[in-house]
Structures are given as C-alpha cells and as structure tokens.
Legacy VTK file of the C-alpha trace (Angstrom):
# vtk DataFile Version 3.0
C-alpha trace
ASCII
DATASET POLYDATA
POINTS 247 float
263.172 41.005 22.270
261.215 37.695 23.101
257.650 38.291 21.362
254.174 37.961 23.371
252.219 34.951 22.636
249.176 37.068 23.430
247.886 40.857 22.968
244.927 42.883 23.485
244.143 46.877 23.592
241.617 47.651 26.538
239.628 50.836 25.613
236.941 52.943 27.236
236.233 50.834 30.169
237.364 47.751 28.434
236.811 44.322 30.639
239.068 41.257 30.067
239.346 38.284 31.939
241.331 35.068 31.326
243.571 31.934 32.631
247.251 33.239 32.701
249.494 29.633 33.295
251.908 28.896 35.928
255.222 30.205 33.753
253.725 33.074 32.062
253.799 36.977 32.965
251.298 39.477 32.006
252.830 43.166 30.901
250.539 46.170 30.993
250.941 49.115 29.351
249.229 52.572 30.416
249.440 53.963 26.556
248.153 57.659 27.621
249.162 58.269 30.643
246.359 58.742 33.836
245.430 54.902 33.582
243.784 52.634 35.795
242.854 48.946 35.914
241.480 47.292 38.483
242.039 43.982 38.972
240.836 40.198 40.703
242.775 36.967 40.858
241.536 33.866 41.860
243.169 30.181 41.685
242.270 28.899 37.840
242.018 25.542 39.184
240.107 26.283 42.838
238.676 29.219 42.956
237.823 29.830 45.994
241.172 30.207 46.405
241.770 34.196 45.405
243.703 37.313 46.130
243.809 38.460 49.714
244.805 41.923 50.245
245.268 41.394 53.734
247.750 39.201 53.915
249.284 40.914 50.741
249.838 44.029 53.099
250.706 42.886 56.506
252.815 39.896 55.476
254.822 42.426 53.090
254.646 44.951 55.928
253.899 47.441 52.813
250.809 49.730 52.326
251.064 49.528 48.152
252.618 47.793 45.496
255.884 47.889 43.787
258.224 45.625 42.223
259.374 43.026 43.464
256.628 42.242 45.977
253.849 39.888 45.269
250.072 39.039 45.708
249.273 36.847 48.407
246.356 34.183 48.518
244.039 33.310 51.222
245.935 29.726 51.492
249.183 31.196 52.339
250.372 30.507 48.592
251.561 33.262 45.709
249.260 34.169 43.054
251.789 36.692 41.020
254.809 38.575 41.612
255.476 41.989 40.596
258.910 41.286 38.656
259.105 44.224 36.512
257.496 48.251 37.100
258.100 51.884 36.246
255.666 53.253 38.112
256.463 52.458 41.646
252.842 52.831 43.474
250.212 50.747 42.594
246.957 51.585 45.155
245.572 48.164 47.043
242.797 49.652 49.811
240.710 52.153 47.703
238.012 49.289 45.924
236.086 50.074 43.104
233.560 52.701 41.547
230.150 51.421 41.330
226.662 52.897 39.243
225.907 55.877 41.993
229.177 57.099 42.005
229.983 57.255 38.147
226.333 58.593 38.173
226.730 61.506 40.797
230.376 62.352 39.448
230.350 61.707 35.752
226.637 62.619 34.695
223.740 59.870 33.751
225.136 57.998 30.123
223.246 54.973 29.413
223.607 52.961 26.852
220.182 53.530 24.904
221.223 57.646 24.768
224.983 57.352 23.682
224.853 53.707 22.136
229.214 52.364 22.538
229.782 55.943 24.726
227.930 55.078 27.466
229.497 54.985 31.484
230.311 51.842 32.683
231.346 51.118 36.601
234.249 48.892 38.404
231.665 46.977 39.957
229.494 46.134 37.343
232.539 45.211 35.089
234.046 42.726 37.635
230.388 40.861 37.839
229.879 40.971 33.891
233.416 38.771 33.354
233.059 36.643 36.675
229.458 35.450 35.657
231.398 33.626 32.716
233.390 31.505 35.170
230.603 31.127 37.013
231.239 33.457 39.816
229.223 35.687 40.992
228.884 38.356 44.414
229.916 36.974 46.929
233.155 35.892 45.390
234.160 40.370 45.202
237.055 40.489 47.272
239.552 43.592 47.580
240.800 44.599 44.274
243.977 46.366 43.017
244.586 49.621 41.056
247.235 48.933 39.532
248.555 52.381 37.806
246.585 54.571 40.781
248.392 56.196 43.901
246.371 56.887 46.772
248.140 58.058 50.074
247.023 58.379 53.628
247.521 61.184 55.935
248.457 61.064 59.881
244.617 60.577 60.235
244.089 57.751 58.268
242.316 59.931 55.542
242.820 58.921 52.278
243.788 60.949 48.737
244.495 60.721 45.499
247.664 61.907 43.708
246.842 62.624 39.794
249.731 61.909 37.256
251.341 59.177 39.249
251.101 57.014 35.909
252.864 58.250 33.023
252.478 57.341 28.873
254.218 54.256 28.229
254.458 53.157 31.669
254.526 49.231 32.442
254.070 46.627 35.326
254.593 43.185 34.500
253.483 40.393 36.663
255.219 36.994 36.832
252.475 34.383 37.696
253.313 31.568 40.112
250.030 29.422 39.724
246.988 29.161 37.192
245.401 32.281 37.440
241.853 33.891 36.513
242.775 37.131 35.713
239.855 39.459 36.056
240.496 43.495 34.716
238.855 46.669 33.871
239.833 50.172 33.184
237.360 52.162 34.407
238.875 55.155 36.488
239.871 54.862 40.100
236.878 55.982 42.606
239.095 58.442 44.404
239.791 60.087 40.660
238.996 64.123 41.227
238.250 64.842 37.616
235.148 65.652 36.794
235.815 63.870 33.168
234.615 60.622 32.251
238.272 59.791 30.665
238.927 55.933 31.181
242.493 55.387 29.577
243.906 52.613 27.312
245.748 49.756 28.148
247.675 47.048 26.025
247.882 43.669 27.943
250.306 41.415 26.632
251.618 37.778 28.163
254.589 35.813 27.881
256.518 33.028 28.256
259.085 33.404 31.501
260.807 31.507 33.068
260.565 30.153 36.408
261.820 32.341 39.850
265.260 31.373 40.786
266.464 30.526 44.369
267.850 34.574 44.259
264.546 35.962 42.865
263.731 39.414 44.338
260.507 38.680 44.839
261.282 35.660 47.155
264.148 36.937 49.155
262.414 40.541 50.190
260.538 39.436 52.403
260.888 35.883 54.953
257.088 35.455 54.152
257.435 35.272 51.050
260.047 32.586 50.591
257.983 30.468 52.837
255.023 31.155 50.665
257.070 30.023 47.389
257.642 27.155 49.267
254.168 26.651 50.029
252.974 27.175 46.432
255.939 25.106 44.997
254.959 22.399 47.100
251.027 22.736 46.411
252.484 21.920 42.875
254.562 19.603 43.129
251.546 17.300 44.945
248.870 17.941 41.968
251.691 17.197 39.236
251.216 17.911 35.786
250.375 21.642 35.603
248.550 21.816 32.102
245.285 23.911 31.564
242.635 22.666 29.362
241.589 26.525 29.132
243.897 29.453 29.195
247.110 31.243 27.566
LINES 1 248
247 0 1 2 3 4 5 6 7 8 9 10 11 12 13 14 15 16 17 18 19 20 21 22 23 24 25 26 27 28 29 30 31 32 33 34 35 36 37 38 39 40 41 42 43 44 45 46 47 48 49 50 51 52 53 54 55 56 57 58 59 60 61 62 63 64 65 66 67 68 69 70 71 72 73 74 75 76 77 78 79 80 81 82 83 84 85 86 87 88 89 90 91 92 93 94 95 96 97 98 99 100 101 102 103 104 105 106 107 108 109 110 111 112 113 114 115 116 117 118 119 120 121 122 123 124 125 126 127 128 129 130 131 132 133 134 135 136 137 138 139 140 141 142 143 144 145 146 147 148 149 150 151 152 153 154 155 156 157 158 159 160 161 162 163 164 165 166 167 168 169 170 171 172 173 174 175 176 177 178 179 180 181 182 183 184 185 186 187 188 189 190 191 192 193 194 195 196 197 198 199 200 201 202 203 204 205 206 207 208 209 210 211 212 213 214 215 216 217 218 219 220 221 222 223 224 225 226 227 228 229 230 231 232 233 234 235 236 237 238 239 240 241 242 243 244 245 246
C-alpha cells in the first residue's frame, strides 16, 4: 500500500484548510462513525474560481454525491472527482450550522466557561480558515457534507437519515486542478441529536495518478468529459503546474 505524503486527525470541530495539487487525492476517514465535514473548494491559483453546487447537480442530473461523480466549478472546469467511497450519499443542499443554531440546539458553551470544550459553528469555522487566504464573506458559497444523508420527500421537505456513515468509512477525492481545500467537522445542521458530538476525521493525501481516457468519473456523464476537456485545456495554456504553497 502506497503511503500518504500527508496526515492529520480532525477532532472536536477541527478546521483545516490547505492547497491539494493537480495529481494528488485527499482520503477521509470517518474514525467513529456519525461524521460530518463540511467542505469549500476554490481554484488555488484564481480564486474566484470555486465550487458550484449548481452546476455540480444539474449537469450530473444527481441530487447527492457518490463515486464516481465530480465537483463542478463556476467556469465549466473540474475541481475534484469522487474516485473512491463506501458510503454512497454524501448531502450537497443542506449548508451549514451557524452560532444561533448550535446555541438553541446544543446549549450556550463559550470558550471562557469550558476553555478547549467549547461549541464551535460551520459558519464561523469556514470564515476563521478563509481569512488566512484572504477570503472573506462574500466568497461562502454552497458547501458539501460529505459523510451526511439528507433526503427529500414528494414535497420538497427535507430530512435527515442518522447512521448513514459508518466507523472506518472513506471517500477519497482525486483532484483535477490546484485546490484550496477548506473543512470542518462540526455536525450537520439537520443533525436531530440533541448532543453536541462532532466526530473525528483522519485526512490523508496522496500521490495519484492522472484520469485515464476510461476514467469513471469522465465517461458517466457527457458533461463531464467536456469539462475534463475544458480543465485539461485550461492547463495545458498556463503550463507548468507547480505550487509555491501546498501538498
């Protein structure tokens, strides 16, 4: 088995962001069972280039996640591919807890009362690792929950199902350009328990290698192999593809 060239063990809330290279795949690792981690991606090298859930969905003609789709940008190029997942149902619509929600549901837990135990919030956690790449609010966009199922009745009402992430369940995401990866753990909004239980998750990255002409993630869907094409090209044009910052 190929070691990672990087590792890291998210706990209570943890936050992480970093530059993930073109060539490189990020495994995560729900070690407990009941995980979530939400997650931003943005072009490393143009950033206001980022994730864009709705082309993600409509493009894909999918409602969720699963291997081997992928994450769309807002320039008709691919950010990451899902290449490799046992959990089969990873939410994209629900967003992100904020302070008044982990307030009303969890119980107030600031940090000057219960010191490294205190609640943290999705939102808060996003703005805390994009102020150190110099974004900021208005560069929130539609996050993932990776780990989290949420379904939608004939109404349109949405739910959560518990348990739909088990322990030692994995995704693993190939990425197809310079990405900032931007992650927490705190618990999905739609999460019913009345616990404050954010679960841990390893993250570890590798060295893959590039998608092949047969790659399930380019063939599943037309728009996809077009927008391969597009981010192959977008490459090809800026030539040599090493980061000054990053793994």
């Amino acid at each position: 088995m190929v070691p990672p060239i990087y590792t890291k063990t998210l706990t209570h809330a943890g936050m992480w962001s970093g530059v993930i290279a073109r060539g490189k795949s990020l495994r995560l690792t729900d070690l407990e069972g009941g995980a979530n981690v939400g997650m931003l991606l943005y072009n490393a090298d143009l950033t206001v280039e980022r994730y864009n859930m709705p082309d993600t969905l409509k493009g894909q003609h999918i409602f969720y996640l699963r291997a081997p789709y992928c994450l769309h940008s807002d320039m008709g190029r691919l950010l990451a591919s899902i290449t490799s997942d046992t959990v089969g149902w990873h939410d994209t619509v629900s967003g992100t807890s904020d302070a008044t929600l982990v307030a009303e549901k969890y119980g107030a837990a600031p940090y000057q009362t219960v010191r490294n135990d205190f609640h943290r919030n999705g939102h808060d956690c996003f703005l805390i690792e994009l102020a150190k790449w110099g974004l900021g609010k208005r560069d929130l966009v539609p996050n993932l929950n990776l780990f989290s199922k949420v379904v939608a009745d004939d109404s349109g009402r949405l739910s959560f199902v518990p348990g739909n992430s088990k322990p030692g369940d994995t995704v693993e995401l190939r990425f197809e350009m310079n990405t900032l990866v931007v992650l927490n753990t705190c618990q999905h909004p739609f999460d019913p328990g009345s616990k404050y239980h954010p679960q841990p998750v390893r993250l570890e990255v590798f060295n893959v290698p590039p998608p092949a002409a047969d790659d399930a993630s380019r063939t599943i869907r037309p728009e996809n192999g077009r927008a391969f094409q597009n981010t192959e090209e977008y490459f090809a044009l800026r030539g040599a593809e090493k980061l000054e910052v990053g793994i």
